[in-house]
LUMDRENDO-230248 format. One record per residue (C-alpha): residue in one letter; chain; x, y negated, z. Coordinates in steps of 0.001 Angstrom, whole numbers. Last residue first. Layout:
# LUMDRENDO-230248
resn = A | chain = A | xx = X | yy = Y | zz = Z
...
//
This chain:
# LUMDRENDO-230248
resn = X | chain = A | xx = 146306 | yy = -152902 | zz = 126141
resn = X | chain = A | xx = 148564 | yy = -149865 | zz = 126878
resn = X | chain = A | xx = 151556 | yy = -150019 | zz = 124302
resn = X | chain = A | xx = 151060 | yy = -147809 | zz = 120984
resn = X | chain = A | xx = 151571 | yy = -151099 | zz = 118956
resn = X | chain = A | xx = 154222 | yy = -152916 | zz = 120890
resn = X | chain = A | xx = 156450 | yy = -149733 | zz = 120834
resn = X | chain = A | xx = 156205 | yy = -149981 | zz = 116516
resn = X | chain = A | xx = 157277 | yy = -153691 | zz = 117062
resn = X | chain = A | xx = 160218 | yy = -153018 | zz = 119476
resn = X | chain = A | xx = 161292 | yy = -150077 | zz = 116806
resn = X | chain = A | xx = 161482 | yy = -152616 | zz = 114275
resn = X | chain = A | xx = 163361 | yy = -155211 | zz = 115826
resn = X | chain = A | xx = 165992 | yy = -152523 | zz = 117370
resn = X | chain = A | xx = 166335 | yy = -151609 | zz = 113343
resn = X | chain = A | xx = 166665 | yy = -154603 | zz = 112151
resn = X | chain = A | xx = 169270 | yy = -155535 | zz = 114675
resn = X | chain = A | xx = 171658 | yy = -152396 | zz = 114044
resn = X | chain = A | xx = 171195 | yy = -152771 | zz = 110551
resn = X | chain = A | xx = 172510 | yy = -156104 | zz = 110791
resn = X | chain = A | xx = 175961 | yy = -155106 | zz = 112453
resn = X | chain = A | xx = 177335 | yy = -157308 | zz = 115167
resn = X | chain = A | xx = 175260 | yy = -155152 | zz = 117358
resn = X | chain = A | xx = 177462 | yy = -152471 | zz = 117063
resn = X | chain = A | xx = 180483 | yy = -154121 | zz = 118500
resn = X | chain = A | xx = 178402 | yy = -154158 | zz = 122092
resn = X | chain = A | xx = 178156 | yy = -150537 | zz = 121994
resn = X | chain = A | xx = 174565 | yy = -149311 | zz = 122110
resn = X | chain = A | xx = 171645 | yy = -148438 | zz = 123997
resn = X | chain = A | xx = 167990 | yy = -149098 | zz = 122739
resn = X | chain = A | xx = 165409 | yy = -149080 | zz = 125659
resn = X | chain = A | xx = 162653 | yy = -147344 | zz = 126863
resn = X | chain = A | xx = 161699 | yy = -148041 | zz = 131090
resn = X | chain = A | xx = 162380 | yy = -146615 | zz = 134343
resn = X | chain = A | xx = 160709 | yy = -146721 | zz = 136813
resn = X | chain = A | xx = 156614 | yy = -145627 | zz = 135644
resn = X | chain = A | xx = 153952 | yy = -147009 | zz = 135371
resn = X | chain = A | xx = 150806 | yy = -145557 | zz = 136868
resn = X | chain = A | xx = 147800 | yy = -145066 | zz = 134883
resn = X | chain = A | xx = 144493 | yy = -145498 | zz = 135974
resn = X | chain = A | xx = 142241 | yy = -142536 | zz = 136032
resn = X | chain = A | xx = 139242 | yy = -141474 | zz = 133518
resn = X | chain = A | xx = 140950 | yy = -138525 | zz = 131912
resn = X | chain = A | xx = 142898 | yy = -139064 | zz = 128498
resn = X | chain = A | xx = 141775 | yy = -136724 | zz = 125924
resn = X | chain = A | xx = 144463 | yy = -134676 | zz = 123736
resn = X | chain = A | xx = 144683 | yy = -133848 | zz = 120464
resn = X | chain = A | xx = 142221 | yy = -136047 | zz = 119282
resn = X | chain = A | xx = 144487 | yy = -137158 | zz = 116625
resn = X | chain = A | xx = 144897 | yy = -140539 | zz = 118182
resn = X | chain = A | xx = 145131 | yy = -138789 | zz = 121552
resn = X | chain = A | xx = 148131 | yy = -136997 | zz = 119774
resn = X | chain = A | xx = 149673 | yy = -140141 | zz = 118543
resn = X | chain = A | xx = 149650 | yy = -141882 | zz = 122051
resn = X | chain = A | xx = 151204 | yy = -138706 | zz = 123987
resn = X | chain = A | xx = 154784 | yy = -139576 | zz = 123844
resn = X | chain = A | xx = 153408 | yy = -143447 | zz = 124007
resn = X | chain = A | xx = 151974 | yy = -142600 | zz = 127426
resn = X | chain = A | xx = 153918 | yy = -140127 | zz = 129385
resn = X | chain = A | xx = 151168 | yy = -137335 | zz = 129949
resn = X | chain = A | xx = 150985 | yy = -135510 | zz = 133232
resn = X | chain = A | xx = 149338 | yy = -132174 | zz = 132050
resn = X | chain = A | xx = 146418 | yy = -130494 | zz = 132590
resn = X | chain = A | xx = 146906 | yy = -126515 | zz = 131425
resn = X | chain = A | xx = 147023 | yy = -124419 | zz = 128575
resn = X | chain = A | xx = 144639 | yy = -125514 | zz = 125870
resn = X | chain = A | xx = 147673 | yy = -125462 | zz = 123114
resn = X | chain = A | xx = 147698 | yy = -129401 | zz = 123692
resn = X | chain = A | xx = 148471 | yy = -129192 | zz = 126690
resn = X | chain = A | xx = 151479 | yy = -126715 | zz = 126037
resn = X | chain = A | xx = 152769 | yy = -129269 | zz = 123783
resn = X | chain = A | xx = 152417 | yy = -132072 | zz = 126399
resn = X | chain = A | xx = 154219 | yy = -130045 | zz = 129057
resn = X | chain = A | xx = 157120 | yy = -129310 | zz = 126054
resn = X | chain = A | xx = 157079 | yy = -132759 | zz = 125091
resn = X | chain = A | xx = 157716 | yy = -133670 | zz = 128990
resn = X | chain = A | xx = 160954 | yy = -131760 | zz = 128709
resn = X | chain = A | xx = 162566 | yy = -129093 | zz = 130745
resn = X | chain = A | xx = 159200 | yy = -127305 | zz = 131259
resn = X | chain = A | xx = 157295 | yy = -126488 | zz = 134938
resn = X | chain = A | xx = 154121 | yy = -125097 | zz = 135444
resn = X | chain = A | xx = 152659 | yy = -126355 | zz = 138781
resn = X | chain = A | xx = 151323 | yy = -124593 | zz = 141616
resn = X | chain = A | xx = 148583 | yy = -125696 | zz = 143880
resn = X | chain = A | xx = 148200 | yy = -129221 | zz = 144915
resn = X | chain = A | xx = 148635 | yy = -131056 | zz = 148139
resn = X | chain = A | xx = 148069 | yy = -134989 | zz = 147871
resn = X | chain = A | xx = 145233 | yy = -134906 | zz = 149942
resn = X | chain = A | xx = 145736 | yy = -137130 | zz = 153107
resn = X | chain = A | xx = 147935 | yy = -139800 | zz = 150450
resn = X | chain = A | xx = 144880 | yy = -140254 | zz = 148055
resn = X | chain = A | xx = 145268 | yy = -141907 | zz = 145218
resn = X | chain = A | xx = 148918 | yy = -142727 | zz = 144827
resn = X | chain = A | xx = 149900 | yy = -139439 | zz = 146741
resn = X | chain = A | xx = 148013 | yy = -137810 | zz = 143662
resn = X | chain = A | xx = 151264 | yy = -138950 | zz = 141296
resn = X | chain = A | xx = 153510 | yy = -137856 | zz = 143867
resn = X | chain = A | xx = 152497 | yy = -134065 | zz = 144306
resn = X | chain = A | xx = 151478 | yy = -134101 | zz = 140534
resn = X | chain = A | xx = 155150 | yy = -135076 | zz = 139934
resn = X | chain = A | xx = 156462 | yy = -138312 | zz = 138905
resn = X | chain = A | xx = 159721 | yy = -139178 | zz = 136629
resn = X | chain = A | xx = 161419 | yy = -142444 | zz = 137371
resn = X | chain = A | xx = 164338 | yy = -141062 | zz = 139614
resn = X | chain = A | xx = 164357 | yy = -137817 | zz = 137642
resn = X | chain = A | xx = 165464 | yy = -139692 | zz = 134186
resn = X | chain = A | xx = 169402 | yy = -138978 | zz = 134511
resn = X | chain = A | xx = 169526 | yy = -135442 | zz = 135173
resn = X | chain = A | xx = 166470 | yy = -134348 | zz = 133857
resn = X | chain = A | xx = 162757 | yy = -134229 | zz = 135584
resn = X | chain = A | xx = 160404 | yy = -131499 | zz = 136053
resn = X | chain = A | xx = 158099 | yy = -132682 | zz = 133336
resn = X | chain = A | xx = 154175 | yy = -131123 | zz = 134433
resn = X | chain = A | xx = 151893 | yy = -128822 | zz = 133301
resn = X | chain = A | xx = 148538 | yy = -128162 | zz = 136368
resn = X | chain = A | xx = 146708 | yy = -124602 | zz = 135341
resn = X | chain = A | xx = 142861 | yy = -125113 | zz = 135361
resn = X | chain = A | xx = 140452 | yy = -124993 | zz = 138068
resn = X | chain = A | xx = 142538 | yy = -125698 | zz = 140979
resn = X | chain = A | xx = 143114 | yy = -129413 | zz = 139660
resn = X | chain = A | xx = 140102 | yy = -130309 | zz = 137603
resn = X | chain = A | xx = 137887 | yy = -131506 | zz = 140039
resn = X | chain = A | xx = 141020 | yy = -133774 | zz = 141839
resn = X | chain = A | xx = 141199 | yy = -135045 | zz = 138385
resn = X | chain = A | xx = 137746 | yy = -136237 | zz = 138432
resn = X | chain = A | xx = 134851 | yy = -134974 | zz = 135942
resn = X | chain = A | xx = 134296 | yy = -131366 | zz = 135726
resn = X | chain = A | xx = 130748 | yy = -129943 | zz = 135147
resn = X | chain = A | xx = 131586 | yy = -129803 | zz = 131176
resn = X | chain = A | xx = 134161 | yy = -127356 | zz = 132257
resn = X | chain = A | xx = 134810 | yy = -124858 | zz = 128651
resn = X | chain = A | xx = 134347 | yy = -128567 | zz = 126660
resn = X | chain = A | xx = 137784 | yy = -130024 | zz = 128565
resn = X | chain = A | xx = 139351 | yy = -126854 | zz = 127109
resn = X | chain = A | xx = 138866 | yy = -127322 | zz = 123500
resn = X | chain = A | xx = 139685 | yy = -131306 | zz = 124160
resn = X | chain = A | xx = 142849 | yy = -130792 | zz = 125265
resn = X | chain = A | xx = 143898 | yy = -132200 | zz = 128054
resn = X | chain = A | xx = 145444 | yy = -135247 | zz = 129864
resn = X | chain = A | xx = 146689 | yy = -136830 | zz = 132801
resn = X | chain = A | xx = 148238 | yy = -140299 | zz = 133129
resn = X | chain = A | xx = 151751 | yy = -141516 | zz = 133536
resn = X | chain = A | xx = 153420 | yy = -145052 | zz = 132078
resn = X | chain = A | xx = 156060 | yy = -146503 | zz = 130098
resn = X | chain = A | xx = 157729 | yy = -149781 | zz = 129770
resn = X | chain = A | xx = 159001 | yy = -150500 | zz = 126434
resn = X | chain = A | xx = 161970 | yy = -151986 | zz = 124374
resn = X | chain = A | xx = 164871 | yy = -153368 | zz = 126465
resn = X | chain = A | xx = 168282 | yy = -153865 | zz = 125219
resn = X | chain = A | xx = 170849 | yy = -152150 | zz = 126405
resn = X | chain = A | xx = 174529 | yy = -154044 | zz = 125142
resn = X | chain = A | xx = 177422 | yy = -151413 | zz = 126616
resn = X | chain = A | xx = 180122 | yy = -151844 | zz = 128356
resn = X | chain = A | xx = 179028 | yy = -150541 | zz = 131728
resn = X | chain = A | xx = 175205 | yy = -149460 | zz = 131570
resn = X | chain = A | xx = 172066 | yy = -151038 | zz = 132807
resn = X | chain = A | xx = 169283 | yy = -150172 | zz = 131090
resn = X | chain = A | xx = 167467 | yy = -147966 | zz = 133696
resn = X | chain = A | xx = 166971 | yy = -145382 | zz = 131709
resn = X | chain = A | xx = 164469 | yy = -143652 | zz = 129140
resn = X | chain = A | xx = 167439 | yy = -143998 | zz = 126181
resn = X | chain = A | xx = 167139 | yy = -144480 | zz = 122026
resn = X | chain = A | xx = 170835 | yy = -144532 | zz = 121797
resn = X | chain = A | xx = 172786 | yy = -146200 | zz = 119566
resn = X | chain = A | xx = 175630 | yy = -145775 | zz = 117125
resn = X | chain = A | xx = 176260 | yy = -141765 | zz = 117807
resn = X | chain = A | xx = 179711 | yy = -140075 | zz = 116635
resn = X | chain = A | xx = 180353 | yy = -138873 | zz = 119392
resn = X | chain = A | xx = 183383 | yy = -139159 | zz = 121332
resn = X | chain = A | xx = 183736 | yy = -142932 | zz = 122360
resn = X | chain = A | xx = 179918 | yy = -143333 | zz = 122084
resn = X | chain = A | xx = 179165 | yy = -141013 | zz = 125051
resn = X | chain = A | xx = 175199 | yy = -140578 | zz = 124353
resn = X | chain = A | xx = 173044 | yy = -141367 | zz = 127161
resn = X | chain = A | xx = 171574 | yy = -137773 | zz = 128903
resn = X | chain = A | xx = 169041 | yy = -136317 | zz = 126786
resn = X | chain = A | xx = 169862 | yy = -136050 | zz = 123308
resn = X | chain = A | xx = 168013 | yy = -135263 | zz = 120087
resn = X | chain = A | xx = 170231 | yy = -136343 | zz = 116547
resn = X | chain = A | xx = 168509 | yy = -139136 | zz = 114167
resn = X | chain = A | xx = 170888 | yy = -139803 | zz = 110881
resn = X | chain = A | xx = 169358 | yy = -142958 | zz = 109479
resn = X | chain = A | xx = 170649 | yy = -144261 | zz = 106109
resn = X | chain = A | xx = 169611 | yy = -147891 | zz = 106347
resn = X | chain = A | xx = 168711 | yy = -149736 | zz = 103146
resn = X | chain = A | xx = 165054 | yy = -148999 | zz = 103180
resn = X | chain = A | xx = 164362 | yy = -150675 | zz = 106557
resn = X | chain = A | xx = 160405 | yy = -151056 | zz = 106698
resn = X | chain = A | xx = 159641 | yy = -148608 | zz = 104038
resn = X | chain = A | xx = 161769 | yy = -145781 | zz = 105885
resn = X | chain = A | xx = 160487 | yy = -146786 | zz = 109213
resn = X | chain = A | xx = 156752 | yy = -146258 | zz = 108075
resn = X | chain = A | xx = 157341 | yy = -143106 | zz = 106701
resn = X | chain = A | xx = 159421 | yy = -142292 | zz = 110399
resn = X | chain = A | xx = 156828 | yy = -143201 | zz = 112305
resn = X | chain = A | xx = 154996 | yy = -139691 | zz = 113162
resn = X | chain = A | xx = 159146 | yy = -138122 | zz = 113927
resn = X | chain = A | xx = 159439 | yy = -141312 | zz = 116442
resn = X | chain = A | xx = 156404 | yy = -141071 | zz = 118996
resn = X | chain = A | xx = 156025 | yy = -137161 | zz = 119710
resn = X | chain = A | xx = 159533 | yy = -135342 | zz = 118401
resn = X | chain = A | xx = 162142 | yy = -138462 | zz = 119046
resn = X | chain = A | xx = 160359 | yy = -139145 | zz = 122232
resn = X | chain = A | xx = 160369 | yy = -135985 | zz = 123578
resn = X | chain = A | xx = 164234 | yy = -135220 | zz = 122513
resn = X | chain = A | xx = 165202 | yy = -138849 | zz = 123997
resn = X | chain = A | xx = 166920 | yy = -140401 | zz = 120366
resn = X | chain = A | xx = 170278 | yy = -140498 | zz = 119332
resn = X | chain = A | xx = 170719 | yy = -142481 | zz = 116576
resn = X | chain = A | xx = 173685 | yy = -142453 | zz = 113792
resn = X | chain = A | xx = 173167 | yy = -145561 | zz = 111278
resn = X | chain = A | xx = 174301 | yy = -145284 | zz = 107770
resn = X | chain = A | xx = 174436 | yy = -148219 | zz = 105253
resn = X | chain = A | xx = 176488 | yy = -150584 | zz = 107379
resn = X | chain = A | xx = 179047 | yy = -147581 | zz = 107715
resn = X | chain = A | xx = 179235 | yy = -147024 | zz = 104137
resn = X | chain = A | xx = 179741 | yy = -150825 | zz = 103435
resn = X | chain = A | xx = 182536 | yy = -150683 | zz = 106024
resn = X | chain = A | xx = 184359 | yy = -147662 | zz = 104619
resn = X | chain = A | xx = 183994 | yy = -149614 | zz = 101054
resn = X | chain = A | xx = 185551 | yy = -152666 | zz = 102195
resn = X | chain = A | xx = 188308 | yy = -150623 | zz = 104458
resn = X | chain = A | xx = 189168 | yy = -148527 | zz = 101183
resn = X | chain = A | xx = 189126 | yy = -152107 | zz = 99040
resn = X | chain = A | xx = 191493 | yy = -153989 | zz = 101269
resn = X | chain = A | xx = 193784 | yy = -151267 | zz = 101709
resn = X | chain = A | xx = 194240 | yy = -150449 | zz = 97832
resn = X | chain = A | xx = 194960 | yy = -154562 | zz = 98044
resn = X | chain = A | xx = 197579 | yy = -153736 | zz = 100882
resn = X | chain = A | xx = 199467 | yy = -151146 | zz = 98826
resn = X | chain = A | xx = 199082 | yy = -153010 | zz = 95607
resn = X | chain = A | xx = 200866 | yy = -155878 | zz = 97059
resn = X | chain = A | xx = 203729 | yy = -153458 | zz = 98764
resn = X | chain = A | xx = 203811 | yy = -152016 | zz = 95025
resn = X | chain = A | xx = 204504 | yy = -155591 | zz = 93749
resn = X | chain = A | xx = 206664 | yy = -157122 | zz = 96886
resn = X | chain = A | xx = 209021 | yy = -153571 | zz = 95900
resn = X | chain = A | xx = 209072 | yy = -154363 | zz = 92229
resn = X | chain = A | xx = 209504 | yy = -158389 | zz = 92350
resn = X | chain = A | xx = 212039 | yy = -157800 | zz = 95323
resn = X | chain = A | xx = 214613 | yy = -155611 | zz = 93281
resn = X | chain = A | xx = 214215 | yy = -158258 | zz = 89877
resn = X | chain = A | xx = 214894 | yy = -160926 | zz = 92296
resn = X | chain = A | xx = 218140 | yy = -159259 | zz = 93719
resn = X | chain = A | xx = 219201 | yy = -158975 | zz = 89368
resn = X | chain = A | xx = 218514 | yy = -162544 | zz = 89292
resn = X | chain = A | xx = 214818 | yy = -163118 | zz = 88030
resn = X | chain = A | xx = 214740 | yy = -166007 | zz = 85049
resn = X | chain = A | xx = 213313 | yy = -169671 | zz = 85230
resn = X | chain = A | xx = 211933 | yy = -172019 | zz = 83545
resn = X | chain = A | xx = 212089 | yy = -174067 | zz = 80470
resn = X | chain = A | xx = 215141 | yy = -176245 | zz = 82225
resn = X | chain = A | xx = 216840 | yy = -173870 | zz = 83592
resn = X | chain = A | xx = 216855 | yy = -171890 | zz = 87367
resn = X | chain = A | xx = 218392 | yy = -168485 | zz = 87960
resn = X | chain = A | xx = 216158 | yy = -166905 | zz = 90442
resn = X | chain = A | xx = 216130 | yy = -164567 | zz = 93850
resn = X | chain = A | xx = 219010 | yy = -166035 | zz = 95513
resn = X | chain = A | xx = 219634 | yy = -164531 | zz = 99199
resn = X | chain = A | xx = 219715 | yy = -165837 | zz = 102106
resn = X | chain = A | xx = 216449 | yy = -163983 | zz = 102915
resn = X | chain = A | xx = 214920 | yy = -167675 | zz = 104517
resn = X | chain = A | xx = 216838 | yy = -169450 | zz = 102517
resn = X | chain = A | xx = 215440 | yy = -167715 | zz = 99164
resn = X | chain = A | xx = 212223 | yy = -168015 | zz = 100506
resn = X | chain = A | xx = 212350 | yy = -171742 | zz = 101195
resn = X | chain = A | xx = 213395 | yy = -172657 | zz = 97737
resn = X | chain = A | xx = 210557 | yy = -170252 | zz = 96438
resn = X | chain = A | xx = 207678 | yy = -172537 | zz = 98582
resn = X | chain = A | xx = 209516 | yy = -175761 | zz = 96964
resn = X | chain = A | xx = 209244 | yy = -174709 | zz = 93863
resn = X | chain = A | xx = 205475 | yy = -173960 | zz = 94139
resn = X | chain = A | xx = 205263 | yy = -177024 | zz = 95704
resn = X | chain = A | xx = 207187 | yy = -179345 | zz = 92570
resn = X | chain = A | xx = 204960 | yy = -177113 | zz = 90119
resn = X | chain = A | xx = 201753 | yy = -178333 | zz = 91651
resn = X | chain = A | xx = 199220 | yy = -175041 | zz = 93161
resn = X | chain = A | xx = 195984 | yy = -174025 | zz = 92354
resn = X | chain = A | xx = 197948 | yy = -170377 | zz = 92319
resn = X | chain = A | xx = 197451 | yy = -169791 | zz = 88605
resn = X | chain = A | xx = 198573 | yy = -173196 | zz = 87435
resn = X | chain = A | xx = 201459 | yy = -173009 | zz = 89833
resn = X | chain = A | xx = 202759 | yy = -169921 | zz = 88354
resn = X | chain = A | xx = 202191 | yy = -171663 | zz = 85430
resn = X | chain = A | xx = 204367 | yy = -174672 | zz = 86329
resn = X | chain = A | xx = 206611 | yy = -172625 | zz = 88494
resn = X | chain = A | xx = 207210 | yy = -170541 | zz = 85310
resn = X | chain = A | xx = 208921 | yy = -166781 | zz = 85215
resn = X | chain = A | xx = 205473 | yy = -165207 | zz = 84515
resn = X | chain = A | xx = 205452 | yy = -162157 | zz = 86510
resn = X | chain = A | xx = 208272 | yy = -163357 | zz = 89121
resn = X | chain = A | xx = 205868 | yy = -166686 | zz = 89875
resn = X | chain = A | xx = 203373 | yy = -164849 | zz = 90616
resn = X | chain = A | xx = 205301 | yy = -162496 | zz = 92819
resn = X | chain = A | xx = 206881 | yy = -164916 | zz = 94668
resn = X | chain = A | xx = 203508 | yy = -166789 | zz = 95442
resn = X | chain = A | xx = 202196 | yy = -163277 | zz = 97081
resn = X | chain = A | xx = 205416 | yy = -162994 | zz = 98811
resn = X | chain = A | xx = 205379 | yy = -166722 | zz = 100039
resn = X | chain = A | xx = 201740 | yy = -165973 | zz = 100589
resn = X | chain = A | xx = 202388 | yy = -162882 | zz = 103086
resn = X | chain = A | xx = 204698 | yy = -165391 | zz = 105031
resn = X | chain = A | xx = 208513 | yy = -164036 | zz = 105913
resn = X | chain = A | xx = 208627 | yy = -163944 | zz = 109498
resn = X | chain = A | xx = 212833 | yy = -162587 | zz = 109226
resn = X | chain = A | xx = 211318 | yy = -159025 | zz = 108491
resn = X | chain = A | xx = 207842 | yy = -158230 | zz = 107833
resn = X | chain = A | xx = 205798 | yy = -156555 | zz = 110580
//
C-alpha cells in the first residue's frame, strides 16, 4: 500500500505537474483548472508534511524533496504502466487460447470429424483439446472446460447441459452380409462376439451392459454369453467396425461412422441413457466470450447428430 493513503492521482497529478513546472499546463494536460490542480498539490504536501515546490508568479520550481519524489513517483509510474500492459497482453493471450478436455471417445468419434467446421465457426480461438476421463481438476491443470458425460452437477463449477445420449447395437456392414438369415438382436447374440464399454469411474452409473440393456426387452431372457470388454466405448465401437463383434453403440460417438456406413444400426429402439453431455467449467471462465461461443457451437453441432 502507499504510505499516509496518499491517492494514486495525487501522484499521477504530481508528476505532471513536476515535468512541466506549471499548474496551468499541468492542468491543461490533466482536464483540470489551475486553481484545482493547486489545490490537489497543497494537499499533498500536507499530507507528507513536506514541501515539494517553490511557488512564483510564472510557476513553479521542484524543491530539492520534490526533485527526490518526481524520480521515485516516475519509475513507480512506469512500474505500474509496464504492469498494465503485461496483464493486458496475458489476458488477450488467454482470450485467444482455450484448453478443453474432452471424454477420450467423444473427442476421437464426434469432435476430431468437426473440428474443420469448428475452426471456421470460431477462428479467433486457439483450441488446445487434451483426452480425459474423469472431470478435469481446474485448480491444477491447466484445462478451461471440460467436455464431461456426467451428471452436471458439480461444486463450484457452471455445467451447462449439451446432449442426452442414448444406446443401440450396431455392426459392421461386412459382417452383417456373412448372416443375411439374422434379423433380431437376440438372433445375433450367440452368433457373433457381443463388444461392450465396461464403464469408468465416474460414468458407470449411466453406462448399460448387454445383461441390462436385454433386461429392457425381455426380463425372462436377459442371459447372454460372454462379452468383450474395452476401457472405452470408442474402443468397442472401433472393434465393431473392424467386423469383430456387435457392439452397444453410444449414439452421437457412433453417428459419423453410420454416416460413413461404417456401422449399421439394428432395428431396436434405443434406450437413453443417465447421464447426459455437458460442458464443465469454472464459473470465472464463462465471463470470457470464447468460452460462450464455443459452448454455443458445440450445442448446435450436438443438435445435428441428435436422434430425430
Amino acid at each position: 500500500m502507499i504510505e499516509a493513503n496518499i491517492s494514486l492521482t495525487a501522484l499521477q497529478s504530481f508528476a505532471v505537474v513536476a515535468a512541466e513546472l506549471s499548474f496551468t499546463k499541468a492542468g491543461q494536460i490533466l482536464h483540470k483548472t489551475p486553481s484545482a490542480i493547486s489545490h490537489q498539490m497543497k494537499q499533498l504536501e500536507q499530507q507528507l508534511n513536506v514541501q515539494l515546490f517553490y511557488r512564483k508568479s510564472k510557476g513553479v520550481i521542484l524543491t530539492p524533496a520534490g526533485k527526490l519524489l518526481k524520480a521515485d513517483v516516475n519509475h513507480g509510474l512506469a512500474q505500474i504502466n509496464a504492469g498494465i500492459r503485461q496483464a493486458r497482453l496475458k489476458a488477450q493471450t488467454d482470450r485467444q487460447t482455450l484448453v478443453l478436455a474432452v471424454i477420450p471417445s467423444l473427442l476421437e468419434h464426434w469432435l476430431l470429424p468437426r473440428l474443420s467446421r469448428l475452426y471456421t465457426a470460431l477462428p479467433a480461438i486457439q483450441l488446445e483439446l487434451i483426452a480425459m476421463d474423469q472431470l478435469a481438476d481446474f485448480a491444477s491443470n491447466r484445462v478451461h472446460g471440460h467436455l464431461h458425460f456426467g451428471r452436471g452437477a458439480f461444486a463450484n463449477l457452471d455445467s451447462r447441459w449439451l446432449a442426452d445420449e442414448y444406446t443401440y447395437p450396431v455392426i459392421s456392414p461386412t459382417l452383417r452380409q456373412q448372416y443375411p438369415h439374422l434379423s433380431s438382436v437376440r438372433d445375433w447374440i450367440g452368433q457373433v462376439p457381443l463388444l461392450a464399454y465396461r464403464g469408468g469411474v465416474e460414468d458407470a452409473p449411466a453406462n448399460l451392459g448387454w445383461e441390462a440393456w436385454l433386461n429392457r426387452f425381455n426380463p425372462s431372457d436377459a442371459r447372454v454369453p460372454r462379452v468383450n470388454t474395452f476401457s472405452h466405448v470408442g474402443l468397442a465401437i472401433g472393434a465393431a467396425k473392424h467386423g469383430q463383434g456387435m457392439a452397444l453403440g453410444w449414439h452421437h460417438i457412433v453417428h459419423h461412422a453410420l454416416n460413413r456406413r461404417e456401422l449399421e444400426q439394428l432395428p431396436v429402439e434405443p434406450i437413453k441413457l443417465a447421464f447426459s453431455y455437458h460442458l464443465v467449467a469454472p464459473k470465472c471462465q464463462w465471463f470470457r466470450p470464447e468460452m460462450v461461443a464455443l459452448f454455443e457451437w458445440l450445442k448446435l453441432e450436438f443438435s445435428l447428430s441428435s436422434i430425430g
